[in-house]
C-alpha positions as CSV (number, residue, x, y, z in Angstrom):
1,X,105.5,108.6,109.0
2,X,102.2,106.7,108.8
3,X,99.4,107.9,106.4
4,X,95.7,107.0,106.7
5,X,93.7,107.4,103.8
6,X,92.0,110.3,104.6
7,X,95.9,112.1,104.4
8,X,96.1,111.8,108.2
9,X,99.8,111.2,109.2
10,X,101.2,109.8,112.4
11,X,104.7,110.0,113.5
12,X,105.6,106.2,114.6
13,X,109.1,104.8,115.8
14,X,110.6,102.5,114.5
15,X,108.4,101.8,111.3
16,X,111.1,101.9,108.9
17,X,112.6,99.1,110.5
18,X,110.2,97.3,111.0
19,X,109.2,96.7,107.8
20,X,112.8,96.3,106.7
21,X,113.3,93.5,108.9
22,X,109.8,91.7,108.0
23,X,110.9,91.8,104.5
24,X,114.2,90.3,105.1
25,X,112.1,87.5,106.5
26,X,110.1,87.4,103.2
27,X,106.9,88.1,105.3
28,X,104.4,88.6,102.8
29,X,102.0,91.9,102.9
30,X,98.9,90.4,104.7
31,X,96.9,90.9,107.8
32,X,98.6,88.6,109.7
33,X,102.0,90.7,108.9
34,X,100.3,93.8,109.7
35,X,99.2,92.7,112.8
36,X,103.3,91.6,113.2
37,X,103.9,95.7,112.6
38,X,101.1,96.5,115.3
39,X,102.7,94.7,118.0
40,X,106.2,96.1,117.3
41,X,105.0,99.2,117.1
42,X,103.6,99.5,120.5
43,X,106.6,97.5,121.5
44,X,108.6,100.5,120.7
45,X,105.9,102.5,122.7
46,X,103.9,103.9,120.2
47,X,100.7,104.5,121.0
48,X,97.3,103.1,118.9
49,X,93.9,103.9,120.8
50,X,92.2,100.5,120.7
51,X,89.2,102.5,118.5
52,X,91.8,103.0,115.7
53,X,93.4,99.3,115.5
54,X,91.5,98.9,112.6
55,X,92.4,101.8,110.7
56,X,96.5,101.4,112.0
57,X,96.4,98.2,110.5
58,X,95.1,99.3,107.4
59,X,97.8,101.9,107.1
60,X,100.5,99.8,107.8
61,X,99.8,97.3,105.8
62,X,99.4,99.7,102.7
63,X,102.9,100.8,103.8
64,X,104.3,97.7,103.7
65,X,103.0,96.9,100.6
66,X,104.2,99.8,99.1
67,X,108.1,99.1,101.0
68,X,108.0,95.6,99.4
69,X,106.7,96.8,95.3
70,X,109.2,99.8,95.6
71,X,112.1,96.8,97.3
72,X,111.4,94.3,94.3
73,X,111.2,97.6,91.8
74,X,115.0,98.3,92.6
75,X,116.2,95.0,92.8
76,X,114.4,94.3,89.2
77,X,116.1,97.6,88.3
78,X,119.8,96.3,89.3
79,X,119.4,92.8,87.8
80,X,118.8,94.5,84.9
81,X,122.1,97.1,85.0
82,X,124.2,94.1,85.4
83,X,122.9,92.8,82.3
């Protein structure tokens, strides 16, 4: 699920991995990557009406920066359980 700020959501497919694969990669959380996430989206035949690409990229962007603070949260959290 996609959420805009103004507490929109959009169902997407395939968003989850998505940005599980681009942070495999290490693909830092920029425009560049969001734009990544945009075109793999659609790939997967989701539809953005060119008028929102702006806001979609703003979205998914904040959702992968969010997927790569909470990844690096629970890896921080098991290096330190093995300590």
């Amino acid at each position: 699920m996609l959420r805009f700020p103004d507490g929109t959501q959009v169902r997407v497919t395939g968003l989850s991995e998505i940005l599980a694969t681009l942070s495999s990669e290490g693909r830092k959380p920029d425009k560049e990557t969001a734009e990544e996430i945009l075109d793999r989206l659609e790939k997967n035949n989701n539809y953005m009406p060119p008028s929102a690409r702006r806001e979609y990229r703003s979205a998914v962007l904040q959702e992968y920066r969010e997927y790569v603070a909470n990844r690096n949260k629970q890896s921080h959290q098991h290096g330190q359980e093995e300590h």
